[in-house]
C-alpha positions as CSV (number, residue, x, y, z in Angstrom):
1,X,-24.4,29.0,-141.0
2,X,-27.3,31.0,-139.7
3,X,-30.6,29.5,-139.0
4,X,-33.7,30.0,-140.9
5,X,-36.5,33.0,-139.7
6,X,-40.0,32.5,-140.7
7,X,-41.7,34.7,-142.9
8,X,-44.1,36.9,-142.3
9,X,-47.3,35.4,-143.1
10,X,-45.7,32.3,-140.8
11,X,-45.3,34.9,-138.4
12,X,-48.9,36.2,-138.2
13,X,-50.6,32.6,-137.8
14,X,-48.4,31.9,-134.9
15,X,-49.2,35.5,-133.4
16,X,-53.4,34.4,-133.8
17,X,-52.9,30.7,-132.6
18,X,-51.5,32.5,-129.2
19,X,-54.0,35.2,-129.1
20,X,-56.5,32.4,-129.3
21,X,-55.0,30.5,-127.0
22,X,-54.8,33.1,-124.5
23,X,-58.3,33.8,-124.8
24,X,-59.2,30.5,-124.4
25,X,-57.5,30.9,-120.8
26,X,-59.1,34.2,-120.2
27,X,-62.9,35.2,-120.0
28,X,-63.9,38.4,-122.0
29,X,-65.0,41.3,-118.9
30,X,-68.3,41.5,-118.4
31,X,-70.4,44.3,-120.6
32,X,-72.2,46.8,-117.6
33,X,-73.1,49.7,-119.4
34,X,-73.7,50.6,-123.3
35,X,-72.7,54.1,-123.5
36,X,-73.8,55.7,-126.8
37,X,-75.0,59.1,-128.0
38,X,-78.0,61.0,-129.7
39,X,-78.5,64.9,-131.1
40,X,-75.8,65.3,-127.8
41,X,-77.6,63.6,-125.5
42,X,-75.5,60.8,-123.7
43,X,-77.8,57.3,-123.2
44,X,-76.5,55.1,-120.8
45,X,-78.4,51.9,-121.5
46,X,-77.5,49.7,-118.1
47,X,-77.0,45.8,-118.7
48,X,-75.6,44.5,-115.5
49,X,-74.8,45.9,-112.1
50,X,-71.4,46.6,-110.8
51,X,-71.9,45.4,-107.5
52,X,-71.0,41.9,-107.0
53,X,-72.6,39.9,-104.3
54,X,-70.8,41.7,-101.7
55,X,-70.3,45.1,-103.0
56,X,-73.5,46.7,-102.6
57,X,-74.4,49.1,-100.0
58,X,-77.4,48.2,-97.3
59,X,-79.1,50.3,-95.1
60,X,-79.4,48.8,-91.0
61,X,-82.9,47.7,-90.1
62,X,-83.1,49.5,-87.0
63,X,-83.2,53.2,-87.1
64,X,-80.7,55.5,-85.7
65,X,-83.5,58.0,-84.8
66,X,-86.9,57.8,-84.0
67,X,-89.5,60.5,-83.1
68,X,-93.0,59.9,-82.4
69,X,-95.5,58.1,-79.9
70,X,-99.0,56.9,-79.7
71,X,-99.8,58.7,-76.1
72,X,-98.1,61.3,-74.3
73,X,-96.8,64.9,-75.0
74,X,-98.2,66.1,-77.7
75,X,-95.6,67.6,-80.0
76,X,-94.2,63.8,-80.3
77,X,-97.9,63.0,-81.6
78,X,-98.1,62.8,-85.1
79,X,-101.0,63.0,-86.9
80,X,-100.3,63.9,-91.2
81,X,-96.1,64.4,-91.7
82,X,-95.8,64.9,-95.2
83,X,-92.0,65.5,-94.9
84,X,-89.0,65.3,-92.4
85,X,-85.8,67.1,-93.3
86,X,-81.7,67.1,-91.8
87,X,-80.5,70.1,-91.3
88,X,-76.7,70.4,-91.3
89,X,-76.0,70.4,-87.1
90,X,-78.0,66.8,-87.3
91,X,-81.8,68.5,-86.6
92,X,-84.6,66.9,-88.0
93,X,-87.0,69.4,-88.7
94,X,-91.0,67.8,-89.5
95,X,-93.9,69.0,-91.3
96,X,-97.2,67.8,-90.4
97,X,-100.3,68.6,-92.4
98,X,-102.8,67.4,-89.9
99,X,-101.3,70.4,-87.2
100,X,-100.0,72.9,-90.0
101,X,-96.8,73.9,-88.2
102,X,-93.2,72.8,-88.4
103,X,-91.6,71.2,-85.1
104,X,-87.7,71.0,-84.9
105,X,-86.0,68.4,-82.6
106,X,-82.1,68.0,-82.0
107,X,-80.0,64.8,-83.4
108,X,-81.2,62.9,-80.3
109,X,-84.6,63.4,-81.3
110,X,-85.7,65.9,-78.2
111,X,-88.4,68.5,-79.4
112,X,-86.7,72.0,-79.5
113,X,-89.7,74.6,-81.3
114,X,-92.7,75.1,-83.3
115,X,-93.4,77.1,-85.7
116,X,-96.9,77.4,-87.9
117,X,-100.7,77.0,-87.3
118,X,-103.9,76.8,-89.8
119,X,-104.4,80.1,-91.3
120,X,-103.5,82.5,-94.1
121,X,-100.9,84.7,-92.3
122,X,-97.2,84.8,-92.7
123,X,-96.2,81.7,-90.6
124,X,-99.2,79.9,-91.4
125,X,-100.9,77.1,-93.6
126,X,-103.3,75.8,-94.7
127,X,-102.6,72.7,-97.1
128,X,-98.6,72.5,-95.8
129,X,-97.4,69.6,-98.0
130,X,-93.5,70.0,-98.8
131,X,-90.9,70.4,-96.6
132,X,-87.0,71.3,-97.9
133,X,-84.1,72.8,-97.4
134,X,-81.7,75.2,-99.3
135,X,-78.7,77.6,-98.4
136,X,-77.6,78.2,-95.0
137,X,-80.4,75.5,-93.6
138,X,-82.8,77.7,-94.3
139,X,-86.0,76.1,-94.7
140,X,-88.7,75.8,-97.5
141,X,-92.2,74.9,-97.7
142,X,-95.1,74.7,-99.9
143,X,-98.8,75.3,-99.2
144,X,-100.5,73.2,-102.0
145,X,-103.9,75.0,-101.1
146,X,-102.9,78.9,-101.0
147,X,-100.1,78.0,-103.4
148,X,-97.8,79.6,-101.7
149,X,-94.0,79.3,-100.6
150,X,-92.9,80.0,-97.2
151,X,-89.3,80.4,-96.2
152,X,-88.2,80.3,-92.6
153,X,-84.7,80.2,-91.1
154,X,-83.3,77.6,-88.9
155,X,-85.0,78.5,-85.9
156,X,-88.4,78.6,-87.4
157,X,-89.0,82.4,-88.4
158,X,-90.2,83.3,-91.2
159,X,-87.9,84.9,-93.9
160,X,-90.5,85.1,-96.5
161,X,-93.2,84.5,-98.4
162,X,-94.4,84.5,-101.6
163,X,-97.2,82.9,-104.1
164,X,-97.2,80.9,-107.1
165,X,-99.9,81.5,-109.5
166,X,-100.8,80.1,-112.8
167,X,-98.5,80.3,-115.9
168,X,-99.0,80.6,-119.6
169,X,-95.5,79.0,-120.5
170,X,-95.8,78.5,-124.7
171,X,-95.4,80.6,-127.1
172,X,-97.3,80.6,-130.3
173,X,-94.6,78.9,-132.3
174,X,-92.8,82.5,-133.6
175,X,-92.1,83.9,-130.1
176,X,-95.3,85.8,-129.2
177,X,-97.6,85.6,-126.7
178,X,-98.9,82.7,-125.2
179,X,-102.0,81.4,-126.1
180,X,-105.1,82.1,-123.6
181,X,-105.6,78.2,-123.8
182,X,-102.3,77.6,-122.8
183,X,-102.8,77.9,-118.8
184,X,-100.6,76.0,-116.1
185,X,-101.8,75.6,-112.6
186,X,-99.3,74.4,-110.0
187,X,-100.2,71.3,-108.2
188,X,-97.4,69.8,-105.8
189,X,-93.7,70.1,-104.8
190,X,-90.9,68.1,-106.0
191,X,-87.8,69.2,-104.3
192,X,-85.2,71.3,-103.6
193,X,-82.5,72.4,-106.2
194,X,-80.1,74.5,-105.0
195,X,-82.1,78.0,-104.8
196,X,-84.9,76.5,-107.0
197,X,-87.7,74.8,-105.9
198,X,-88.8,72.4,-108.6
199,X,-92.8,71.9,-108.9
200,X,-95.1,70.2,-110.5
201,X,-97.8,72.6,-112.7
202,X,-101.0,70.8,-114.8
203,X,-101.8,72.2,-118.0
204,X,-105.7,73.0,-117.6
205,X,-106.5,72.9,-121.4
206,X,-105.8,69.5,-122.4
207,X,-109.1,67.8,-122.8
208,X,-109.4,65.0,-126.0
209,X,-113.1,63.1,-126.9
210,X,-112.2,59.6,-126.6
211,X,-110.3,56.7,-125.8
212,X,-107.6,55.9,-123.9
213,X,-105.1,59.0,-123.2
214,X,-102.5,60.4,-121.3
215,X,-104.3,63.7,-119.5
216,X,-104.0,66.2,-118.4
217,X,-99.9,66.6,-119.5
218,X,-97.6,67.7,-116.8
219,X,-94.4,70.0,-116.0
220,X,-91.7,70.2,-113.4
221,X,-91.3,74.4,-113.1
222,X,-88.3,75.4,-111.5
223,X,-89.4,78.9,-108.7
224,X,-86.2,81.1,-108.1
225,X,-86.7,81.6,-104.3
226,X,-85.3,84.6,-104.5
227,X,-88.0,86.5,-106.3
228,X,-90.1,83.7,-107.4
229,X,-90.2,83.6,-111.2
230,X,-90.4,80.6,-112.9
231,X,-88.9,78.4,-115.6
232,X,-90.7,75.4,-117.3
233,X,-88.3,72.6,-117.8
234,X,-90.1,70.0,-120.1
235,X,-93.6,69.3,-120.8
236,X,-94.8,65.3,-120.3
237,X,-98.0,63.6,-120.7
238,X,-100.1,62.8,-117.7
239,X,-101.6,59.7,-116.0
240,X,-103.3,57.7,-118.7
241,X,-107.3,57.8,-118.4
242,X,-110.1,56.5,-120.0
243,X,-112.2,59.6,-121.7
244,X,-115.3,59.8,-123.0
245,X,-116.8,62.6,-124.4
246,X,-114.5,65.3,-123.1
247,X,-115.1,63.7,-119.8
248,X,-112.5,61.5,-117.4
249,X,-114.6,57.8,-117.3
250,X,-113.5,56.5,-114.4
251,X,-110.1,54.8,-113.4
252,X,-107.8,53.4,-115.7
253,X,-106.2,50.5,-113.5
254,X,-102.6,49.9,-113.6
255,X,-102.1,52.8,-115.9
256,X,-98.5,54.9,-116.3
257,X,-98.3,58.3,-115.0
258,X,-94.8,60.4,-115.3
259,X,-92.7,61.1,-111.6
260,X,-90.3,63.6,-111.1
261,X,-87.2,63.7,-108.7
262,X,-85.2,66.5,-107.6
263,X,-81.9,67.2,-105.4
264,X,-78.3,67.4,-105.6
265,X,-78.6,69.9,-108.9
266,X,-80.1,67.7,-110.9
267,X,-84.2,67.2,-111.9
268,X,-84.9,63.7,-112.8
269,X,-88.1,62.6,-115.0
270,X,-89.4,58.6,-115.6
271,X,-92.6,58.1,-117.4
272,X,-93.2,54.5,-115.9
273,X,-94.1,52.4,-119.0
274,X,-90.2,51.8,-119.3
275,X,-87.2,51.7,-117.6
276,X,-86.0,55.1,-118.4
277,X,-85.1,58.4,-116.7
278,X,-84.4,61.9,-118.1
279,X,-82.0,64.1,-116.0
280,X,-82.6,67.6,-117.1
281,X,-80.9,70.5,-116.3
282,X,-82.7,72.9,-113.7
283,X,-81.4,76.0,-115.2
284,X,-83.3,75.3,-118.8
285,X,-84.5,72.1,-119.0
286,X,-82.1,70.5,-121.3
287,X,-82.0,66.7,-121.2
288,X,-78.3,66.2,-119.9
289,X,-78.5,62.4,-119.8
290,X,-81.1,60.0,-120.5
291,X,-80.2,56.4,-118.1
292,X,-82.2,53.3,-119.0
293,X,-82.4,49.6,-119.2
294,X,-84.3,47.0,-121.6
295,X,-86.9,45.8,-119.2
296,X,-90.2,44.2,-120.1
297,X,-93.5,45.2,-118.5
298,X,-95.2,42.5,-116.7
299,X,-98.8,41.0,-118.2
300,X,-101.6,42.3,-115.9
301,X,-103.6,39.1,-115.8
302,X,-106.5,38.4,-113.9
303,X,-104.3,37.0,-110.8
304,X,-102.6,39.8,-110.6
305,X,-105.5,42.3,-111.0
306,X,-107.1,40.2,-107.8
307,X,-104.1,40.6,-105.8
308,X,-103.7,44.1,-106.8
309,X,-107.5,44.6,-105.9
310,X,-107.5,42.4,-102.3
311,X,-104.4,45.1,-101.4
312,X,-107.0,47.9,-102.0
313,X,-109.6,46.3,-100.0
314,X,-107.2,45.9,-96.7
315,X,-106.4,49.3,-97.1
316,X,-110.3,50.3,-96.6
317,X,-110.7,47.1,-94.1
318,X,-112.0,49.5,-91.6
319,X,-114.7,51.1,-93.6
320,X,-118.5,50.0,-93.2
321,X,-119.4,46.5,-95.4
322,X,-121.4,49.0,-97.9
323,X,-118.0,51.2,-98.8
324,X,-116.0,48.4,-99.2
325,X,-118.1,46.6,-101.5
326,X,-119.0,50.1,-103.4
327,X,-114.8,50.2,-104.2
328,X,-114.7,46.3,-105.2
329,X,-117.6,47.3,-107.8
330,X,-116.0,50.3,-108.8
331,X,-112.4,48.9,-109.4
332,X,-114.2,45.6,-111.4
333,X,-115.9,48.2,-113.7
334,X,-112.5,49.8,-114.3
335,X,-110.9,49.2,-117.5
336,X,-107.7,47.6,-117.2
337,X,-104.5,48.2,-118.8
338,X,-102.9,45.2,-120.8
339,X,-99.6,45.2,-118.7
340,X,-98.3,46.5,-115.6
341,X,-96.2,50.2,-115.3
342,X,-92.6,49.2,-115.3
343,X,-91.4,52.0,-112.6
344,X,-93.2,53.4,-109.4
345,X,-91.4,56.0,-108.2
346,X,-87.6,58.0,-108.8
347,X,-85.7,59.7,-105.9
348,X,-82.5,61.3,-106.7
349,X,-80.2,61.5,-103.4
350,X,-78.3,64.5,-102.3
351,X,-74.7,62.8,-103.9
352,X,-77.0,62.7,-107.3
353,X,-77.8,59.1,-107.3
354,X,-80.7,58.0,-108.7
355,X,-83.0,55.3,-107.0
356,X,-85.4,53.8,-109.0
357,X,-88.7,51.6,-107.6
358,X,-90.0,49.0,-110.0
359,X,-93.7,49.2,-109.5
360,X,-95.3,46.5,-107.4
361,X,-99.2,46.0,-107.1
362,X,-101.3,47.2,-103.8
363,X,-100.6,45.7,-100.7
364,X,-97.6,43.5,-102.0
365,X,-94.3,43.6,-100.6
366,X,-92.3,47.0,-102.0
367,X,-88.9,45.5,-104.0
368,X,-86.0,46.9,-103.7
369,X,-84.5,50.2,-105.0
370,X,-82.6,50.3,-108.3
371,X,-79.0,52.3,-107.9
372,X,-77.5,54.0,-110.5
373,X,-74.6,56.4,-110.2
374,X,-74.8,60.0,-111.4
375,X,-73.1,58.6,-114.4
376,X,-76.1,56.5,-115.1
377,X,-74.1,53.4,-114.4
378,X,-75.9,50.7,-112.9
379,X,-74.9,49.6,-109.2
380,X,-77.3,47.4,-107.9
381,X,-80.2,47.2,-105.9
382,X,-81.1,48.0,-101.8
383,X,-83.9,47.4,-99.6
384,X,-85.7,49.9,-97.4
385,X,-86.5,48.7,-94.0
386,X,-90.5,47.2,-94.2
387,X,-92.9,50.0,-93.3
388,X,-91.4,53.2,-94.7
389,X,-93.2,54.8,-97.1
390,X,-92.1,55.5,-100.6
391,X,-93.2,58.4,-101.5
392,X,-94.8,59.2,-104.6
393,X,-95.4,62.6,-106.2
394,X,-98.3,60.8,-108.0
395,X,-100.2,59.3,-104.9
396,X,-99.1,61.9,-102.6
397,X,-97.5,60.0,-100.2
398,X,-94.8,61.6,-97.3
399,X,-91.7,62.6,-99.0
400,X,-88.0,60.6,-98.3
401,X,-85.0,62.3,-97.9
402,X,-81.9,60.1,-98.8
403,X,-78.7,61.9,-97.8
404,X,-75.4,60.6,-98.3
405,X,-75.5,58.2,-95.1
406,X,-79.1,57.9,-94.1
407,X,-82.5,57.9,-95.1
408,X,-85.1,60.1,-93.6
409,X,-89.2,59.4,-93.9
410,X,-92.8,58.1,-92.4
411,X,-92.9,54.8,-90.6
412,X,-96.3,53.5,-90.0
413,X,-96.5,50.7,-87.4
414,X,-99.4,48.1,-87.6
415,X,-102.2,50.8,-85.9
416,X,-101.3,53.5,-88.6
417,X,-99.6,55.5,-85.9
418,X,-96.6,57.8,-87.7
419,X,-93.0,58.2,-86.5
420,X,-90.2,59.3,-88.1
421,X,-87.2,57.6,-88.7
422,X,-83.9,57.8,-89.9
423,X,-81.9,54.8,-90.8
424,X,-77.9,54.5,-91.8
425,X,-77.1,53.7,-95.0
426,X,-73.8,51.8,-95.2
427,X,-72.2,52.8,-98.2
């Protein structure tokens, strides 16, 4: 006599009850990253990060390199760097504004050569405020004030030179000419991009009557250094202002502004109201990947304007009593936006990470950077060592260079003396 099977429909609730069981037993994985898609575009929406409590990377808090000093020989004296590059045999090469030349100094941080002095000659400069590098080391900078780019080789000799001039990007909607209105000035650097160097142009036609608005709009051009032509990438609106009348009326405090990154092939755009980034293409501008996280923007109360407000005071602490209170008056009349910008600043690394500041209010401690792979995936977050600067295209503060091991920028000890420092990232 055999024994009796169960049926089927006996067999499937005993299948469930163990699947149920087992899950009972077993914690579903935890959700990191939404990945969806729209019109092509891959979204990464980032809900938690990969790194667990022991997994992220952090960078030492003292620096492997330091150049600088507050007496002595003068080509360690620094008096306006704006940028401070690695070339691929460990020199640091520095720009300074304040001296308009270039100063190179081997991995141990000895000065090697100068190059540059204030002028409108090959060589010279006389608004120097980028500093990058491209094939072969070779070295590229950009003169907001002539609007001009300068290449020099490794050594410091100049390779060539070339200017940018305004741009009438649009067409009129069928392909003809641009419109005479439609006029592009170009304002500030952004990076490097393999043989492109990414800039920032402002449209000079963009003025509205009233209210509160985002002028004048903005876009990162990509120059071929080879022969300097350009290419407009996108076009995004500019810092939010209060107009009147065709006219700017005054500051708009704790308004959003768009900040570009560049490096490692990739251009990266972030309008701060939200946690989002654009990675475009250099070659055309297409949006390759948009990254982003569901973050809410902070209330801009009155505590939080006074703090913001006492931050701005220390930074003029050492003005006469009359300037001082001339600022406080001016910020109170400001109008004030309802909440705070969500993002500060975007850097994208020369693996194609992107790091990501959340905005923090003047004279408050910076947070850390937000990680996220070239995938968009998010890792986690990393300090910076207290008293580098951050670097924003907006504020036109010294550029950072974050290579695969190290970061490269301005240090500013409690006298506002500069140095520059490099510090290991462990990784």
């Amino acid at each position: 006599m055999t024994g009796a099977h169960p049926s089927p429909a006996a067999s499937a609730v005993t299948t469930a009850i163990l699947l149920i069981a087992a899950s009972c037993d077993t914690a579903p994985p935890p959700v990191h990253t939404i990945h969806t898609d729209s019109a092509g575009i891959p979204i990464v929406t980032a809900v938690a990060p990969l790194w667990g409590p022991d997994d992220g990377w952090t960078i030492d808090s003292e620096p492997l390199l330091e150049i600088g000093t507050v007496s002595g020989a003068l080509e360690y004296q620094f008096s306006d760097v704006v940028a401070a590059v690695r070339l691929s045999n460990g020199d640091v090469v520095v720009a300074d504004r304040g001296a308009s030349e270039l100063r190179s100094y081997d991995p141990a941080g000895t000065f090697q050569w100068r190059a540059g002095r204030f002028g409108q000659g090959p060589g010279e400069f006389e608004g120097l405020d980028f500093l990058g590098t491209t094939t072969g080391d070779s070295l590229v900078t950009y003169d907001e004030t002539l609007m001009r780019v300068q290449l020099f080789d490794a050594r410091g000799r100049v390779a060539r030179t070339f200017d940018i001039r305004p741009q009438r990007f649009d067409s009129d909607g069928a392909g003809g000419t641009p419109s005479p209105d439609d006029l592009s000035g170009p304002d500030r650097a952004v990076g490097v991009v393999g043989r492109d160097l990414i800039v920032r142009f402002m449209e000079s036609a963009d003025l509205r009557t009233s209210g509160v608005v985002r002028w004048i709009d903005e876009r990162p051009v990509a120059i071929r250094l080879a022969d300097g032509t350009a290419k407009d990438l996108i076009v995004v609106g500019g810092e939010e202002v209060v107009m009147r009348g065709g006219r700017r009326e005054g500051r708009y405090a704790f308004s959003n502004y768009p900040e570009f990154g560049a490096s490692a092939g990739r251009v990266a755009v972030i309008d701060t109201d939200a946690y989002s980034v654009r990675v475009l293409s250099p070659v055309d501008g297409a949006i390759e990947r948009i990254v982003r996280r569901d973050v809410a923007p902070r209330e801009a109360t009155d505590a939080v304007f006074e703090e913001h407000l006492a931050g701005i005071l220390d930074m003029v602490s050492g003005a006469p009593p009359e300037e001082i209170d001339r600022v406080q008056r001016m910020w109170r009349d400001f109008h004030r936006a309802p909440v705070l910008p969500v993002l500060r600043s975007i850097h994208v690394d020369t693996t194609g990470h992107l790091w990501l500041q959340p905005y923090y209010v003047a004279g408050a401690d910076p947070p850390p950077f937000e990680i996220h792979a070239p995938d968009g995936s998010w890792l986690g977050s990393v300090s910076v060592p207290p008293g580098l600067q951050r670097a924003f295209v907006q504020y036109q503060a010294p550029y950072m260079e974050i290579g695969a091991d190290y970061v490269l920028g301005v240090w500013t000890d409690e006298l506002d003396v500069q140095y520059v420092r490099m510090y290991r990232i462990n990784r």
